[in-house]
Structure formats: structure tokens, C-alpha cells
C-alpha positions, 0 to 999 in steps of 0.5 A, spaced: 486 459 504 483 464 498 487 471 498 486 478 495 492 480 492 494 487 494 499 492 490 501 498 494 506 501 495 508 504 503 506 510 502 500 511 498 494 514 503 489 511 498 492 504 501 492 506 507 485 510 508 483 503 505 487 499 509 482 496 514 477 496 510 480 491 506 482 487 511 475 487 515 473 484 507 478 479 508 476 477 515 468 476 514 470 473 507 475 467 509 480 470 505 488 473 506 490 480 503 496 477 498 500 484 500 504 486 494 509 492 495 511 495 489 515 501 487 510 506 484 513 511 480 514 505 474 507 502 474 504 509 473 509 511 467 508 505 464 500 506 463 501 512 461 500 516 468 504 523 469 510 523 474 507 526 480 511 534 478 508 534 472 500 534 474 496 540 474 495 543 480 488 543 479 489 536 478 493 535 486 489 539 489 482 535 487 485 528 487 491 528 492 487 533 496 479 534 497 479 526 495 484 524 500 480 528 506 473 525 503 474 519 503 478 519 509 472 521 513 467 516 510 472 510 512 474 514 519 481 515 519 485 520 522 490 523 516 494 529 516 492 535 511 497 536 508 502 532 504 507 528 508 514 531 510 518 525 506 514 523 502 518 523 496 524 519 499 526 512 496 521 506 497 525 500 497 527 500 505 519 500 506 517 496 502 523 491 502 520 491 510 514 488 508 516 484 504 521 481 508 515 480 514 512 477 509 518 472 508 518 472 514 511 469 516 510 476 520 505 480 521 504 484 515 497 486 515 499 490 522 506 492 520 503 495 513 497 499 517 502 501 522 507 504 516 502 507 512 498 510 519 505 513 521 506 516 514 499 519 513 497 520 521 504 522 524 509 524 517 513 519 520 520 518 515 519 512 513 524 511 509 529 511 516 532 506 519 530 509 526 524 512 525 522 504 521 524 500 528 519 504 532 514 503 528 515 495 528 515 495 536 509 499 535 506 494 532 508 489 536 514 485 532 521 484 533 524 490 528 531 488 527 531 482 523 525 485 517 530 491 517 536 486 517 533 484 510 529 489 507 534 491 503 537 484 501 538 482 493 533 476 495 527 481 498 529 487 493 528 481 488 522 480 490 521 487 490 522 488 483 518 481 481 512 485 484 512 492 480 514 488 474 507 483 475 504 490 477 506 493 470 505 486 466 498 487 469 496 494 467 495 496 474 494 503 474 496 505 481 495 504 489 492 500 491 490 495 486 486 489 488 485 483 484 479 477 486 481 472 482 484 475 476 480 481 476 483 488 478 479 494 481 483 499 481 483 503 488 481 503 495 474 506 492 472 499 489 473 495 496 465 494 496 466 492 489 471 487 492 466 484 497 462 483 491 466 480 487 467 475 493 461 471 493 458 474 486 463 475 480 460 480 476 460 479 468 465 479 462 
């Protein structure tokens, strides 16, 4: 089946307030979401983004604050107003979760939402074990093996394979998308991504 590939990482609020969204495109498109997890920070730096220490507060507040609270309510999804407790913790064990639902032929597009709802919804820990096995039983899956391999050398593996595609292809952030080769940066541009499906735009 055509797919939609999807760079993201487990903790982006823009990936998760577009979440279904782009699953809903999927559905009414026959195409799958290619869930692609990536570790962030590497991505950004190498298109020349800041760290997020060294933006301007001005820049914070507006893109990580009033941005995330507009969309959130034009998409009706229910966020914290503030950022998440953890959310500067490492990625791999989130990110190496879906990675191996995915290996795994798992439900990875409810295992996805459910981790980055619990992130901006719940500010879950999502780099902890426990807190990670709740929210695989909450989505209806057997936690236990996809934690078992989420930090393997075959899943990290893949894990580095994604951020270094993610970097060879200029992504910009999360989430990107990408129909057919064609990158939208952003769960702002997922009706340019309905387009795209049934239409191209031009070179």
C-alpha cells in the first residue's frame, strides 16, 4: 500500500497535535503512515536550527507557546499549558519503543498517539520504564516485548538509520512528512499533504 513517511520524534507536541490528523488523511487516502522516529536535536543542528537553550524567549514563547495552544485548539486536542516535566529526558527508549512496534508489526499508529498524548496531555515521563508500560497497556498492546527491544543494537540501529535519512534529506524538524519525495515540514502543512495525495503541486 502507498505510504506517507513521518519523521517525529516521541516527544514533539507538533507530531502529536497532528497526530490524528494525519492518520485520518491516511484512512480516507488508502495510505499508511511510514512512522519514522528520530532523534531531534541532531536534525535540527544540522540545518543550522538552534538548540532549544539558546532560542530567544520571545522565540519560545511564540512558537512553543501561543503556536502550540492555537493549533491545539483548531485540531481539538486536549495539551498541557506548560512544557512537560520531563521533557528534555533522552529519546532512545521512546523512540526505540515504536520502533520496535513497528518491527514487531504492532500497532504503532495507537502506540505513537497514546506516547505523545501522555507526554502533552498527561506529562507523563516517557523515558521511564514503568510510566512506558502503562501506556502500552492503555493502548491495548503487550508492552513487555517492545521494551525488551527498544533498546537493542538492531532497534537503536534503525534509530540512528532514521536521523541520519532524516539529516541526508534536510528535515527541518518534527514532524516532517513526505508524499512521494516531496517533504512538508510541519503538522501545519498535513492539508498540503492531502493534496499532494490526489494532486502533485508543481516543480
Amino acid at each position: 500500500m502507498p505510504y506517507i513517511e513521518y519523521f517525529y520524534s516521541a516527544h514533539s507536541a507538533f507530531a502529536y497535535i497532528g497526530a490524528k490528523k494525519a492518520l485520518e488523511i491516511c484512512k480516507a487516502n488508502g495510505r499508511v503512515l511510514q512512522h519514522r522516529p528520530i532523534a531531534l536535536s541532531p536534525v535540527i543542528e544540522a540545518v543550522g536550527g538552534l538548540p532549544f537553550a539558546e532560542r530567544t524567549q520571545a522565540h519560545v514563547d511564540y512558537f512553543f507557546g501561543r503556536e502550540i495552544a492555537r493549533w491545539a485548539e483548531l485540531r481539538d486536542v486536549s495539551i498541557i499549558d506548560f512544557r512537560p516535566t520531563h521533557h528534555d529526558n533522552p529519546l532512545d527508549l521512546p523512540n526505540g519503543m515504536l520502533i520496535a512496534a513497528i518491527e514487531q508489526e504492532a500497532d504503532v499508529d495507537t502506540l505513537s498517539h497514546a506516547i505523545l498524548q501522555a507526554h502533552w496531555r498527561d506529562d507523563a515521563d516517557i523515558a521511564d520504564v514503568s510510566s512506558l508500560h502503562r501506556i502500552g497497556k492503555s493502548a491495548g498492546l503487550d508492552p513487555n516485548p517492545l521494551l525488551d527491544a527498544a533498546l537493542s543494537p538492531v532497534i537503536q540501529d534503525i534509530h540512528r538509520a532514521n536521523t541520519d535519512e532524516a539529516i541526508k534529506r534536510s528535515v527541518f524538524g518534527s514532524p516532517t512528512y513526505f508524499v512521494d519525495g516531496d517533504m512538508f515540514y510541519g503538522q501545519d502543512r498535513l492539508e498540503l499533504v492531502e493534496r499532494a495525495l490526489y494532486r502533485c503541486f508543481a516543480n
